[in-house]
C-alpha positions in Angstrom: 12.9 -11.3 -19.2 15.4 -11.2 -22.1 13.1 -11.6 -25.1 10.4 -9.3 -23.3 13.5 -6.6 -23.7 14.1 -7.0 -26.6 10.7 -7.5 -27.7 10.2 -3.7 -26.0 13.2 -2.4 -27.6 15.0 -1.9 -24.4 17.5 -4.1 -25.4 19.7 -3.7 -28.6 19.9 -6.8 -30.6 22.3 -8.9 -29.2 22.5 -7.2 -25.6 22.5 -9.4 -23.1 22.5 -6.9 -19.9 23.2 -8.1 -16.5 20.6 -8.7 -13.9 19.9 -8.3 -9.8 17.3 -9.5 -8.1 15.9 -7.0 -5.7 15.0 -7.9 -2.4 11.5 -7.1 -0.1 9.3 -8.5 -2.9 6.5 -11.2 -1.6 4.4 -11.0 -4.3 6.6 -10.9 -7.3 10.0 -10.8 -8.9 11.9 -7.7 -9.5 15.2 -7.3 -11.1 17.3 -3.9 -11.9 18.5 -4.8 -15.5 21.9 -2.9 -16.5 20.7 -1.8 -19.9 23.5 0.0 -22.2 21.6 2.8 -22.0 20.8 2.6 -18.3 19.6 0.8 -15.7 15.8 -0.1 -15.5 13.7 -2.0 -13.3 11.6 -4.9 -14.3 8.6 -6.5 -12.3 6.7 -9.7 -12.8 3.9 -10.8 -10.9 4.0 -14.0 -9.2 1.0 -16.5 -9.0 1.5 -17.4 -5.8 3.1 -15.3 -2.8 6.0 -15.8 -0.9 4.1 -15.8 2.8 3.9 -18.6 5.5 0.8 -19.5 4.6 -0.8 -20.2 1.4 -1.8 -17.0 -0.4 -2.5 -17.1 -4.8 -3.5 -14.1 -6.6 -4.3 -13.7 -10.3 -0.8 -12.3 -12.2 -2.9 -10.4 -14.4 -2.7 -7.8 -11.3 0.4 -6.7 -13.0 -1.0 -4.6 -16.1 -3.3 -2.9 -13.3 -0.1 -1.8 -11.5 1.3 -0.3 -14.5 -2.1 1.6 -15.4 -1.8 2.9 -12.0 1.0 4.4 -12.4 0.5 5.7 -15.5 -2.6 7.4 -14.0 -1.3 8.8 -10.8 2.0 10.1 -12.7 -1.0 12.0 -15.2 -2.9 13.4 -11.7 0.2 13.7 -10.0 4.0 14.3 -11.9 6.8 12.9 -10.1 3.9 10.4 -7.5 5.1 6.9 -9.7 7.9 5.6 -11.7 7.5 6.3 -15.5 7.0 2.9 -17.1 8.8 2.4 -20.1 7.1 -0.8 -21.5 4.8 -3.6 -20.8 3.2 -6.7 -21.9 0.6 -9.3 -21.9 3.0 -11.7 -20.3 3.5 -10.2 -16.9 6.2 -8.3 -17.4 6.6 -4.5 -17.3 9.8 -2.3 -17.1 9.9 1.3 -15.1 12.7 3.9 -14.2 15.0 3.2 -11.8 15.0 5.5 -8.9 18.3 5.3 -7.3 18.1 4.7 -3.6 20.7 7.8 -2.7 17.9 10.2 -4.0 15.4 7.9 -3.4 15.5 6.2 -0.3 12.3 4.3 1.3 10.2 5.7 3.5 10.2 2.5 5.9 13.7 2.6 6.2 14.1 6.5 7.2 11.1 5.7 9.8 12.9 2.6 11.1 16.0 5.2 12.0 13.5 7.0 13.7 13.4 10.1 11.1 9.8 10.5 11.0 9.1 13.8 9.3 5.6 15.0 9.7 6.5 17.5 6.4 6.8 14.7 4.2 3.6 12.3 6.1 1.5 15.0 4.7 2.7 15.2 1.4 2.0 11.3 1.4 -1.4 12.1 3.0 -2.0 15.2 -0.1 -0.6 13.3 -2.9 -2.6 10.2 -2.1 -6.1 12.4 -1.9 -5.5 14.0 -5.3 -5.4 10.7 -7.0 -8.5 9.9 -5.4 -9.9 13.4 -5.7 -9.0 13.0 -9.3 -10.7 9.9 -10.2 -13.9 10.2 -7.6 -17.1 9.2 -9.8 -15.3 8.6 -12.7 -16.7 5.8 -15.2 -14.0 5.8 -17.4 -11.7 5.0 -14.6 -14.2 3.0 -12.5 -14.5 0.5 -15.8 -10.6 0.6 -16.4 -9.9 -0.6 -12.7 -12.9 -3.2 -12.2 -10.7 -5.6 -10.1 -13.0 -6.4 -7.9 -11.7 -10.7 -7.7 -8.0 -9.3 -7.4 -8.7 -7.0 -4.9 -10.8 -9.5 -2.4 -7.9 -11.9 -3.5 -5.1 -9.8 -2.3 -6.6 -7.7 0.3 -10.3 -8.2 2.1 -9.4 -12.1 2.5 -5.8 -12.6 4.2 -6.5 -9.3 5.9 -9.9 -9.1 7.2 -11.5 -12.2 6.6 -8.7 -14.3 7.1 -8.6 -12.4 10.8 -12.2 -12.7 10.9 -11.4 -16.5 11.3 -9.0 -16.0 14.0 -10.6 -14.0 15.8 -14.8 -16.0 16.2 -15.7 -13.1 18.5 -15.1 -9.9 16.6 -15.8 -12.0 13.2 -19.0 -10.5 12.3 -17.6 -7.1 12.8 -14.3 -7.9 10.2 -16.8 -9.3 8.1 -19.1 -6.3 7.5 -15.8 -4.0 7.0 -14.9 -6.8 4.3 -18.6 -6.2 2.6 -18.2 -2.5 3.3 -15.2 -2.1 1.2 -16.3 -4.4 -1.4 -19.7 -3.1 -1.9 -18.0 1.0 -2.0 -16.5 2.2 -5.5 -16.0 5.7 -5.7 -12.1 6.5 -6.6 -9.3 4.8 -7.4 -7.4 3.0 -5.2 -3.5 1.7 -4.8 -4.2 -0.8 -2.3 -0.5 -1.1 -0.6 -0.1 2.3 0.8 2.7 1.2 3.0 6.1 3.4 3.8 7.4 0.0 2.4 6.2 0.8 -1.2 7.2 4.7 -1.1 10.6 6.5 -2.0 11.1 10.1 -0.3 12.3 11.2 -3.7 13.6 15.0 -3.8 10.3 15.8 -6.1 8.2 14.4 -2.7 6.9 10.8 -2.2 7.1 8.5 -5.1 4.3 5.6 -4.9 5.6 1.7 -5.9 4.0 -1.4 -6.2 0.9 -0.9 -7.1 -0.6 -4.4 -7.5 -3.9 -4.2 -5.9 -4.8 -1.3 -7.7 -8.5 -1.1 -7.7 -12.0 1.2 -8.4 -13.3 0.6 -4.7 -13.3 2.8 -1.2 -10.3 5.1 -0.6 -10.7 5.4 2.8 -8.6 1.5 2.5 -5.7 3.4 1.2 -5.5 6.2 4.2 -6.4 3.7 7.0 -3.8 1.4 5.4 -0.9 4.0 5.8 -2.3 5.5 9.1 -2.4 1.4 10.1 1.6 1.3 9.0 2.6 4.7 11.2 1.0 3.4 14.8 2.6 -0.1 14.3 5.7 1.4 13.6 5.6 2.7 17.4 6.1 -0.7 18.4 9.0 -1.3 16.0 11.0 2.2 16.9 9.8 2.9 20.3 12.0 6.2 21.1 10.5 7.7 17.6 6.7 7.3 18.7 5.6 10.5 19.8 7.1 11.4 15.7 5.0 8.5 14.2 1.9 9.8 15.8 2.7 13.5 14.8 2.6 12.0 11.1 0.0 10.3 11.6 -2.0 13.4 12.6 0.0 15.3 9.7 -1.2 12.6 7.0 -4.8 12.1 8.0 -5.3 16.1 8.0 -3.4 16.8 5.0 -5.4 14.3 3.3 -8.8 15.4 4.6 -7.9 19.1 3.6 -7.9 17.9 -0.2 -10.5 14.6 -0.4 -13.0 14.6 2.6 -16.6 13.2 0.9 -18.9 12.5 3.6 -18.4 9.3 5.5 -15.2 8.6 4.4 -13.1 9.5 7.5 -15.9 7.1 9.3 -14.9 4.6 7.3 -11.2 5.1 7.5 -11.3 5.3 11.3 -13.7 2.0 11.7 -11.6 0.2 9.0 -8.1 0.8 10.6 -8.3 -1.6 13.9 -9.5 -4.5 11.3 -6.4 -3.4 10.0 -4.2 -2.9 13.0 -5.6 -6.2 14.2 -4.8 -8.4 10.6 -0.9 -7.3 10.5 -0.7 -9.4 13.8 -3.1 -12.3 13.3 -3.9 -12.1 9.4 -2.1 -13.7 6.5 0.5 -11.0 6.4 1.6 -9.9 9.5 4.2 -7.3 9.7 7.5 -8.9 10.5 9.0 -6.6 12.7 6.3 -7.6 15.6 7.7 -10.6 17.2 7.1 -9.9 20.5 4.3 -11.3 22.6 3.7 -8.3 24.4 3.4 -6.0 21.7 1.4 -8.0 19.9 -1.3 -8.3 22.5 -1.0 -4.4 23.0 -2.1 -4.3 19.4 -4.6 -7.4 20.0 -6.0 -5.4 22.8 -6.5 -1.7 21.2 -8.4 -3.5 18.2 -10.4 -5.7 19.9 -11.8 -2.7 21.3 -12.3 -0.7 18.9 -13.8 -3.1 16.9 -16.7 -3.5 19.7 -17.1 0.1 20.2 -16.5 1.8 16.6 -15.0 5.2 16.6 -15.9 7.9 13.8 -12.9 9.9 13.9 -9.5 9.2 13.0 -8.0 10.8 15.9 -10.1 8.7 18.3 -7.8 5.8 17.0 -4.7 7.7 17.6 -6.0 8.8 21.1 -7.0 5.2 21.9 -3.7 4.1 20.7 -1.7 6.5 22.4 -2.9 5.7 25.8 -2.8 1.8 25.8 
């Protein structure tokens, strides 16, 4: 990390800047460096993730992150960390957003301030980054991460549930193929209130790793996936996760609604729901047995009987 800080020019000759590691990371290492002319953070991709069961993914996944960024902070000012350098290695260095100003979505939800304002600023920012890149070559060529992508999403999430679940298998498969097979923006791929700061300019989007030229209805039913589980994590805030789940989905639709993409959101997000229990990345705050078959049970069905609409998902959730 040293010589890749130097080699950048982020380090004077002869610095030798202290280090942190940063905490939350599964997937790779990440360290706020004390430069002398500032703190910065620095990321490196790890080949193999740090999950109960065995998950590898290629590290070159790194130089998409940083493109990503780099793009939505073009389509977008303020929606990404500037990144400040970068190399073949696996390393890249960004600003660091102080958590005061910046604090993490995930943890303002998990003290139960849910702010439908800010879900649809999410929900608006994220569709004019797809809005922005829909049908674009250029893009579409730059972001052809196609192995990654199935690497780090379609198989611990919906194939790897596929297998734990023989019934509803051929259904998590054909969302798997699905995705795959639809290319038509570009995509983060970890749309989670885990990977975004409520800065003061509006949401700031980190960790963009599985960055990809694919289906963007992943990225909403990802988040929407993130705001209904929550209800199980801060029970006496639910009734706020669902009004930002209806604030995200419409503020999104209002700015990037190409036909069949909320159809493919809404039949995408219990594959979804049902992976964070039973996939190769649950969500750790579900520990309980009941909860989990609550979500078991809500999936399941929707799985057999497919809804088109994102608020038949909320409404199906909501009364289980």
């Amino acid at each position: 990390m040293l010589a890749f800080l130097h080699a950048a020019g982020l380090a004077a000759a002869g610095e030798r800047p202290g280090a942190v590691a940063l905490a939350g990371g599964v997937s790779s290492d990440i360290w706020k460096v004390e430069l002398r002319s500032g703190p910065v953070c620095v990321k490196r991709a790890l080949p193999r993730l740090r999950v109960a069961q065995l998950w590898e993914a290629p590290v070159e996944r790194n130089r998409y992150e940083w493109r990503w960024m780099q793009a939505a902070a073009r389509i977008a000012p303020g929606s990404a960390p500037r990144i400040l350098a970068h190399d073949e290695a696996g390393f890249f260095a960004m600003e660091f957003l102080d958590g005061a100003r910046h604090p993490l979505w995930k943890d303002e939800l998990r003290a139960g301030r849910a702010d439908a304002a800010f879900a649809a600023r999410v929900g608006e920012r994220l569709a004019r980054i797809h809005a922005a890149t829909a049908n674009d070559a250029g893009v579409a060529g730059e972001f052809a991460t196609d192995a990654g992508f199935h690497a780090i999403r379609l198989e611990p999430y919906l194939l790897a549930t596929a297998r734990a679940h023989p019934d509803v298998a051929a259904r998590l498969q054909a969302l798997a193929e699905r995705t795959a097979a639809t290319r038509t923006a570009l995509v983060h791929g970890d749309v989670s209130p885990k990977n975004i700061l409520a800065g003061p300019g509006g949401p700031v989007f980190l960790d963009a790793e599985c960055a990809w030229y694919g289906d963007p209805a992943f990225d909403l039913a990802f988040c929407l996936n993130h705001l209904l589980l929550k209800c199980c994590w801060v029970p006496r805030a639910r009734a706020r996760f669902l009004e930002c789940f209806d604030a995200l989905a419409l503020a999104y639709l209002a700015v990037h609604a190409p036909d069949g993409l909320e159809e493919r959101a809404a039949t995408l997000l219990p594959g979804l729901l049902l992976a964070r229990v039973d996939g190769k990345s649950p969500v750790e705050y579900l520990t309980d047995e009941t909860q989990k078959d609550r979500v078991r049970r809500v999936a399941r069905a929707l799985l057999v009987a497919p809804p088109s609409k994102l608020a038949e998902v909320r409404l199906a959730w909501q009364g289980s």
